[in-house]
C-alpha positions as CSV (number, residue, x, y, z in Angstrom):
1,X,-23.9,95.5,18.4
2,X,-27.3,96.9,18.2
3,X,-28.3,98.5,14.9
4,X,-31.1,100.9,15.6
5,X,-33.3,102.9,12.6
6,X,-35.3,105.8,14.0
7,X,-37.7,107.7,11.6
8,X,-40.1,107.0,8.7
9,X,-41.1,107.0,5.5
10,X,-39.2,105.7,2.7
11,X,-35.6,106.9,3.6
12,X,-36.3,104.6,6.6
13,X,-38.0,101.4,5.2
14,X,-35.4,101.5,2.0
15,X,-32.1,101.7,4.6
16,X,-33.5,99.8,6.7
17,X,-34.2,96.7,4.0
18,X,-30.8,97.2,2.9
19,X,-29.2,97.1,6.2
20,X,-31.4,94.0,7.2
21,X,-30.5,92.3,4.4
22,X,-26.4,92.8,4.4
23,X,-26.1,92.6,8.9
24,X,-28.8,91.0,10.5
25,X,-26.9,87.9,10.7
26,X,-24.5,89.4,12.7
27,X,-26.3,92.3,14.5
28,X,-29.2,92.7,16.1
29,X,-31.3,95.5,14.5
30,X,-34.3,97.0,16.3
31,X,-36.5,99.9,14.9
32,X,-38.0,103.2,16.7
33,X,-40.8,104.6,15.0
34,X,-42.0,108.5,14.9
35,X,-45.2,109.3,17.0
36,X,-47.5,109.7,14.3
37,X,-46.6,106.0,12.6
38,X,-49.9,104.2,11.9
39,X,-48.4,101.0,10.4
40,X,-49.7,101.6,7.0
41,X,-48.3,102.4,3.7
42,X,-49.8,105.6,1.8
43,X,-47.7,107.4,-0.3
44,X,-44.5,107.0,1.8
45,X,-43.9,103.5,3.0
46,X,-44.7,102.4,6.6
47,X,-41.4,101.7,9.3
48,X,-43.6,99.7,11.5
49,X,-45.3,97.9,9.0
50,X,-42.4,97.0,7.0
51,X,-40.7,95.6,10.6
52,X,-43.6,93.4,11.5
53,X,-43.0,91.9,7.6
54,X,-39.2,91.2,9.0
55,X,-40.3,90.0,12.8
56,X,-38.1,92.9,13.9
57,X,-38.9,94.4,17.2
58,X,-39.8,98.3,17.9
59,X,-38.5,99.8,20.7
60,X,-39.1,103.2,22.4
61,X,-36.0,105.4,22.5
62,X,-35.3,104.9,26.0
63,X,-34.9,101.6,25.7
64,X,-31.8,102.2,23.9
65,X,-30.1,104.9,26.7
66,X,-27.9,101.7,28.1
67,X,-26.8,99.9,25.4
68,X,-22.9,101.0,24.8
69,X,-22.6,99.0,21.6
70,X,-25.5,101.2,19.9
71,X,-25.3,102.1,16.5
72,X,-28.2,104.8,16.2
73,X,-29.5,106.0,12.8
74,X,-32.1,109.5,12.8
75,X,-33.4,109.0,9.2
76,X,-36.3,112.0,9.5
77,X,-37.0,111.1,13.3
78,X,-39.6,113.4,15.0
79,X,-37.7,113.4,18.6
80,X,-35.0,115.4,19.7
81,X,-32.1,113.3,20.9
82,X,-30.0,114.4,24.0
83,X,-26.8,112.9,23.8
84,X,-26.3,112.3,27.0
85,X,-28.3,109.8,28.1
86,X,-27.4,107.6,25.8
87,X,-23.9,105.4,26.7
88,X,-23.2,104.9,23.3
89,X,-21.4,107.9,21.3
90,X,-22.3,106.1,17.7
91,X,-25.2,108.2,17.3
92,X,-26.2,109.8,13.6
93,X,-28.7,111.7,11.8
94,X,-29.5,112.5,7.9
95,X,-30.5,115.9,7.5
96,X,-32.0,117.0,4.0
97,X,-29.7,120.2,3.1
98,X,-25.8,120.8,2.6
99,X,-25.3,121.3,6.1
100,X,-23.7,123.8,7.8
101,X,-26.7,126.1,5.3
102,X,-30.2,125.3,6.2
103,X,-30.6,123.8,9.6
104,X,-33.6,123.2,10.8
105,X,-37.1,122.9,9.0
106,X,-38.4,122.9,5.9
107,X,-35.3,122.4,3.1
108,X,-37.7,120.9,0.8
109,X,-39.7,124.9,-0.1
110,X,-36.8,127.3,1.6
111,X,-34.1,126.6,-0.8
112,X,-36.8,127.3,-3.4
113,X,-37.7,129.7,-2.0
114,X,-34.3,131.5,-2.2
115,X,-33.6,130.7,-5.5
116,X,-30.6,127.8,-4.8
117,X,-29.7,125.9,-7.4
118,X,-27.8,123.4,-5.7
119,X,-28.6,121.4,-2.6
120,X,-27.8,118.3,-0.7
121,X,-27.5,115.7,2.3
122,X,-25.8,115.6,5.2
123,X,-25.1,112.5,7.0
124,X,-23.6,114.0,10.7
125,X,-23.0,113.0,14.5
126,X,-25.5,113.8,16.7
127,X,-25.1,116.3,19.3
128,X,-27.2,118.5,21.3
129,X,-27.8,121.4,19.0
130,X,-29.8,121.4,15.9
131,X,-28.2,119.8,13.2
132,X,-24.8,121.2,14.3
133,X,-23.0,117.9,14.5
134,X,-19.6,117.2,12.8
135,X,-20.1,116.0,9.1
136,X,-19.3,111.9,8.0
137,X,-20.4,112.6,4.2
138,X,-22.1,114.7,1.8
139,X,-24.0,114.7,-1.6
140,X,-24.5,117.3,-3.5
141,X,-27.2,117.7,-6.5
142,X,-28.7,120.0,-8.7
143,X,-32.0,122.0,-8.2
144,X,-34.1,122.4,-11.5
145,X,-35.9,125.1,-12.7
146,X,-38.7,122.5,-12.9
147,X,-38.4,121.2,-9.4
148,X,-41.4,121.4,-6.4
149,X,-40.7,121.2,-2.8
150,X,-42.3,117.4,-4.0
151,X,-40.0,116.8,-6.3
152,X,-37.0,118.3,-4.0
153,X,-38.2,116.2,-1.6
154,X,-38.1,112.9,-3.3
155,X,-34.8,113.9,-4.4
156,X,-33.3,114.1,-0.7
157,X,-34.7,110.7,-0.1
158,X,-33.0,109.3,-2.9
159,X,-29.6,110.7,-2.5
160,X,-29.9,110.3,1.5
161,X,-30.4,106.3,1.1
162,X,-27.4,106.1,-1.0
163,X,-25.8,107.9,1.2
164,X,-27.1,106.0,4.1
165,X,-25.7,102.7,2.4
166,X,-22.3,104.1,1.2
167,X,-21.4,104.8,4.6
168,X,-23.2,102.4,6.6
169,X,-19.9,99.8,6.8
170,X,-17.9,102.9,7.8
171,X,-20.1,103.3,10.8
172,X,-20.1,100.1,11.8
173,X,-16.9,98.7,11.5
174,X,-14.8,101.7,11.2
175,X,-16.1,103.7,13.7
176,X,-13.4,105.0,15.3
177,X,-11.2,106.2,12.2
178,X,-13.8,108.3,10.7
179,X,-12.6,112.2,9.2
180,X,-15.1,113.9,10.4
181,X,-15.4,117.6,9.1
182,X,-17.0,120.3,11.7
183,X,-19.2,122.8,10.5
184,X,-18.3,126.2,10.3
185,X,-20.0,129.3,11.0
186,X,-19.5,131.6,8.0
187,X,-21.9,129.6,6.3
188,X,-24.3,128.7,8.3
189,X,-28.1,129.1,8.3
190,X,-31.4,127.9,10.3
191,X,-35.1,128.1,9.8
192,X,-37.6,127.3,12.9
193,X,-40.7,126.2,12.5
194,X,-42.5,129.0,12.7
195,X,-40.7,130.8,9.6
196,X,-43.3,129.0,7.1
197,X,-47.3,128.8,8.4
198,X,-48.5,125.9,6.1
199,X,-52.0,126.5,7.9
200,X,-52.1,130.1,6.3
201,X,-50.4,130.3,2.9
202,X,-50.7,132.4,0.6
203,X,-49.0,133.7,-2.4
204,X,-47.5,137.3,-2.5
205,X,-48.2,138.7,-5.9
206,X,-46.5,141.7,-5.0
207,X,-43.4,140.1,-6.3
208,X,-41.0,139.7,-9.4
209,X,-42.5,137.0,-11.6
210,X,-39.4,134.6,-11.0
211,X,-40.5,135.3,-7.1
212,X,-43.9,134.2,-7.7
213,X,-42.7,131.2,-9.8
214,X,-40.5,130.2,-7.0
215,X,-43.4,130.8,-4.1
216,X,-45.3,127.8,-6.6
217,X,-42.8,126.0,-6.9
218,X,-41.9,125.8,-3.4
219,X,-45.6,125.4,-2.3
220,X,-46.6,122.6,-4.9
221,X,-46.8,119.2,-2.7
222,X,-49.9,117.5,-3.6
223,X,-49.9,115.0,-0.8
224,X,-50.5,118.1,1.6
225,X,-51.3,121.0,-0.7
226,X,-51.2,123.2,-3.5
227,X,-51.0,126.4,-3.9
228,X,-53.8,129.0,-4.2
229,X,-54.8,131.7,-6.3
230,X,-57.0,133.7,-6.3
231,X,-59.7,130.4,-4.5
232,X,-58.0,128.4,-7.9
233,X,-55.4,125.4,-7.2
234,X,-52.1,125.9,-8.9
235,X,-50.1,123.2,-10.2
236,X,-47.4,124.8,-12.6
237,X,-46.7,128.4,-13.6
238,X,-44.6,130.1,-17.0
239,X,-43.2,133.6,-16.7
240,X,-43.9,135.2,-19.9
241,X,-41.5,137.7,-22.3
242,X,-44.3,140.4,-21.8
243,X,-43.9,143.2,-19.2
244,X,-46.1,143.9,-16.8
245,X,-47.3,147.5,-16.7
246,X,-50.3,146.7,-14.5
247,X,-50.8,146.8,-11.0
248,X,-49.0,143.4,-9.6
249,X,-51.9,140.6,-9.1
250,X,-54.0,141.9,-11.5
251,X,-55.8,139.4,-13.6
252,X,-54.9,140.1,-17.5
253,X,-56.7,137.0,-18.8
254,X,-58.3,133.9,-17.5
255,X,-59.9,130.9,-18.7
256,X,-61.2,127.4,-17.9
257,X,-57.7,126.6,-17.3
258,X,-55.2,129.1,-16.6
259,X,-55.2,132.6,-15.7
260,X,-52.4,135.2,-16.6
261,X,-51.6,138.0,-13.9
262,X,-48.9,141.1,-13.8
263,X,-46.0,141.4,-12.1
264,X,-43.7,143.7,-10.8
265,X,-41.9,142.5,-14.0
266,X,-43.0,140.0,-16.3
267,X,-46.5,139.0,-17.0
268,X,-46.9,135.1,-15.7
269,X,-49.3,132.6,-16.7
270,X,-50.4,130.2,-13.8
271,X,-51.9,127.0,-14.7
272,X,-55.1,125.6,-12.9
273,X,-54.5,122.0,-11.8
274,X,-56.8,119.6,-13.5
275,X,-55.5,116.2,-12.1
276,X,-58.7,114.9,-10.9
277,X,-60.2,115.5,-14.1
278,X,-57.2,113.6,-16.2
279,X,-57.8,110.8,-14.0
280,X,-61.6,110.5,-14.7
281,X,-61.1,110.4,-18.8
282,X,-57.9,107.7,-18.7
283,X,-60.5,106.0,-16.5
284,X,-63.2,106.7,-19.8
285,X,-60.0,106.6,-22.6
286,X,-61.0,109.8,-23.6
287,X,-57.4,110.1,-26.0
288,X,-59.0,113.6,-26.9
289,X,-59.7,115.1,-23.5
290,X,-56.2,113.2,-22.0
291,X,-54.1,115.2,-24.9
292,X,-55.8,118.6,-24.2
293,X,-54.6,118.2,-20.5
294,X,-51.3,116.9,-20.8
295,X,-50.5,119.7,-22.4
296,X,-49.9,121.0,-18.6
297,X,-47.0,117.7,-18.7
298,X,-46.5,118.4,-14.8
299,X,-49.5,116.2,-14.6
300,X,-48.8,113.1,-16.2
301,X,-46.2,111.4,-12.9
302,X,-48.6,112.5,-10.7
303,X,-50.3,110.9,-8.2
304,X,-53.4,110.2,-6.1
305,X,-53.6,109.4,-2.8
306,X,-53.8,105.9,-3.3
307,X,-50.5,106.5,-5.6
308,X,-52.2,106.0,-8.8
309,X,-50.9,107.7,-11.9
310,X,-53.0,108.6,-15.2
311,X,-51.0,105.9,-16.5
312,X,-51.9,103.2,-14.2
313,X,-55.4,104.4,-14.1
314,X,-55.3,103.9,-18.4
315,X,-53.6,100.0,-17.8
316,X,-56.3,99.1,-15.2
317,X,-59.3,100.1,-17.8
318,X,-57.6,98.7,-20.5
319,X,-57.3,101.3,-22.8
320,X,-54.3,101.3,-24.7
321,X,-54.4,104.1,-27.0
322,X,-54.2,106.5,-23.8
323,X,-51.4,104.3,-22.6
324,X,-49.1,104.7,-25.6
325,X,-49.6,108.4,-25.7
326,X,-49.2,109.1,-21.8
327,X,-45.7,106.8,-22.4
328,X,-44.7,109.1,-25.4
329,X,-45.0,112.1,-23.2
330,X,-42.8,110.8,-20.8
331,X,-45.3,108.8,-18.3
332,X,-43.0,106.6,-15.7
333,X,-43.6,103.0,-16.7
334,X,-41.7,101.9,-13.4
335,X,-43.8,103.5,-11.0
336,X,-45.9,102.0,-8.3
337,X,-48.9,102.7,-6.1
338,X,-49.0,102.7,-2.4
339,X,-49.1,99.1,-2.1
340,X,-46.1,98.7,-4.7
341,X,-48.3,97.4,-7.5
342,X,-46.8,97.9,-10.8
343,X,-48.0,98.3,-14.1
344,X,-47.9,94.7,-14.9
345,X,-50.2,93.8,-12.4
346,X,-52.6,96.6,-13.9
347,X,-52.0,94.9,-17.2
348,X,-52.7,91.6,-15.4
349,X,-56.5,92.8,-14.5
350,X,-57.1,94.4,-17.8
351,X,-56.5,91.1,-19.5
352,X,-59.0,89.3,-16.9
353,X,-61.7,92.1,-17.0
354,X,-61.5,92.6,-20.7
355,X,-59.1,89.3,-22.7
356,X,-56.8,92.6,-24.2
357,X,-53.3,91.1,-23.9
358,X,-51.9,94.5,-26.0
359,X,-51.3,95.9,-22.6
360,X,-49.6,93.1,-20.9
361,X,-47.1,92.4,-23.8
362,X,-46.4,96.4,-24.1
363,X,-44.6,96.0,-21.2
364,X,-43.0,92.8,-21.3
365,X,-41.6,94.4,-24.5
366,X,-40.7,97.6,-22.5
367,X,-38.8,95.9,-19.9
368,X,-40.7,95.5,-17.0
369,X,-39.8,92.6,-14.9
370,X,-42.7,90.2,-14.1
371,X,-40.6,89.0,-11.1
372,X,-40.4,92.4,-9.1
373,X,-42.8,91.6,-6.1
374,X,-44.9,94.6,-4.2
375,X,-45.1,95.6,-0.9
376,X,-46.9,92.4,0.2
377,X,-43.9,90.4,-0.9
378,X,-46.0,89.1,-4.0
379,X,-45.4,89.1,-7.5
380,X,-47.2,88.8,-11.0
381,X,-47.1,85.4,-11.0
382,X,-48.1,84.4,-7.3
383,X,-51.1,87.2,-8.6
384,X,-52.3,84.9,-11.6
385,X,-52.2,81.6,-9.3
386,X,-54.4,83.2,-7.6
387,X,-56.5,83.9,-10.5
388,X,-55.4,80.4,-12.3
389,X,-54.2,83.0,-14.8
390,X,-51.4,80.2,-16.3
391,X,-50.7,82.5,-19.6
392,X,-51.6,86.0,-21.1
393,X,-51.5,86.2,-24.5
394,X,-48.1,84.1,-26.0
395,X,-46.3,84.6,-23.0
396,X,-46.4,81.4,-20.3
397,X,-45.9,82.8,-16.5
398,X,-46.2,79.3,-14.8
């Protein structure tokens, strides 16, 4: 059998790693990458790059039409697949919504957009339609008030790999005795392309303030944009308990940082995205100015576009006082850049810039495993070789 992984992004390097790891010694398992793959990690990880770490060949789609014993996985592939000229009839697809509802585009800002709170993944079959296959498995999850299309988004990957791995014996061994469930019609909904024009967004303000709070949420994805009001970025919003009796959009208050406008309802306060500017004073550990922003605590996971957080930012510049307080309001201590550098590692170069081992052993002491290797198959200690860093502090690493 031939084990094929069509797609991108982490969904596709994270099931693909697991299924490399569990078959390749009994399958041979190719990859078929999306058009615009450039081989490099940024804040999603790389398909083609990760496959040239493995020695596991690419393959254009067609190369897989004649192969009977073809087990093809979509996992967000950019090329509509006609069935029919593949032999094989072993051909699935993830889709990121509880199909039969929202086929189509765009399930990480539409089911915002409508309010849901619930949503899911679909693993299905393949056929000709769009995402109208017959249904191997589901998960279902929960939609937060909280939530951004970003957020949403990470979410379906999650779920979707576990899904991917629950299922993945099923589909190869077990084939032929899968249930599958066909969708029905009563429920059934599709968005095109064209129902969202990311080139030309704009908030209507002639809206309910839970509409407006939902258009932000839904629009908030800083790896491609935020949303803009009145010429000022966006990152979070808060309906207020005050009623609006001004015209809708009208500015009640602004300030440095926020702006409050009416509603057809409720007054709402939007929040002006500082992010750039919390970076720069971890970088300075200004504990002052980092508290007066994080006040806003949708900023303190977020990332650059190199994938550094304020709290990786703080570790790297060694200042610990910034560090404790971005952990007490919640800052991930297991997150990791593009390249899958960890906080450990920052720690590691705060102690050779500076001698502070505070860092370091704050998160030994915290849990973080000094064995976990990046993206580069490297870990803390194959980092200090290469500094002849032997110990940091009390702690011995080789």
């Amino acid at each position: 059998m031939v084990i094929a992984i069509a797609g991108k992004n982490n969904i596709a390097v994270d099931s693909f790693e697991y299924i490399y790891k569990k078959y390749s010694n009994y399958f041979d398992i190719v990859v078929v990458c999306n058009k615009n793959e450039n081989g490099v990690n940024s804040w999603q990880k790389s398909l083609r790059l990760i496959a040239k770490q493995y020695d596991i060949k690419e393959v254009f789609l067609e190369d897989l039409y004649d192969i009977e014993d073809l087990l093809f996985l979509s996992l967000e592939f950019d090329t509509i697949i006609k069935t029919k000229r593949f032999k094989s009839k072993k051909l699935f697809n993830i889709h990121f919504s509880l199909l039969p509802k929202y086929k189509g585009m765009y399930t990480s800002a539409i089911p915002i957009l409508n309010d849901e709170k619930k949503t899911g993944v679909t693993l299905h079959k393949i056929e000709d339609g769009i995402d109208t296959g017959d249904i191997v498995a589901q998960k279902e999850f929960d939609i937060y008030d909280y939530d951004t299309s970003r957020n949403l988004y990470i979410k379906y990957i999650q779920h979707a790999t576990v899904l991917v791995k629950e299922n993945i014996e099923k589909l190869i061994y077990d084939h032929e005795n899968i249930k599958y469930t066909q969708q029905d019609w009563e429920h059934s909904s599709y968005y095109s392309k064209n129902y969202i024009d990311y080139k030309n967004l704009s908030i209507d303000l002639n809206q309910t303030s839970r509409s407006i709070y939902n258009q932000l949420r839904a629009f908030t994805f800083r790896e491609y944009q935020l949303p803009m009001v009145y010429n000022k970025r966006i990152v979070m919003s808060q309906i207020t308990n005050i009623k609006s009796y001004k015209k809708p959009g009208t500015i009640l208050f602004e300030c440095e940082y926020s702006l409050m406008i009416a509603t057809i309802d409720y007054n709402i306060i939007l929040f002006i995205d500082r992010f750039e500017e919390l970076l720069k004073e971890c970088q300075k550990g200004n504990i002052s100015k980092v508290k007066e922003i994080c006040s806003i605590n949708q900023l303190v996971n977020e990332k650059d576009y190199h994938g550094w957080t304020p709290l990786m930012v703080a570790t790297y510049n060694g200042h610990t006082e910034v560090v404790k307080y971005l952990i007490s309001v919640g800052a991930n201590i297991y997150d990791v850049n593009n390249n899958g550098t960890n906080l450990l590692m920052y720690a590691k170069e705060a102690f050779r810039k500076t001698g502070n081992v505070e860092l370091f052993e704050l998160y030994i002491n915290l849990g973080i495993d000094y064995n976990i290797k990046d993206y580069y198959n490297k870990s803390l200690i194959d980092y200090c070789r290469e500094d002849n860093i032997k110990n940091i502090g009390i702690i011995q690493l080789f």
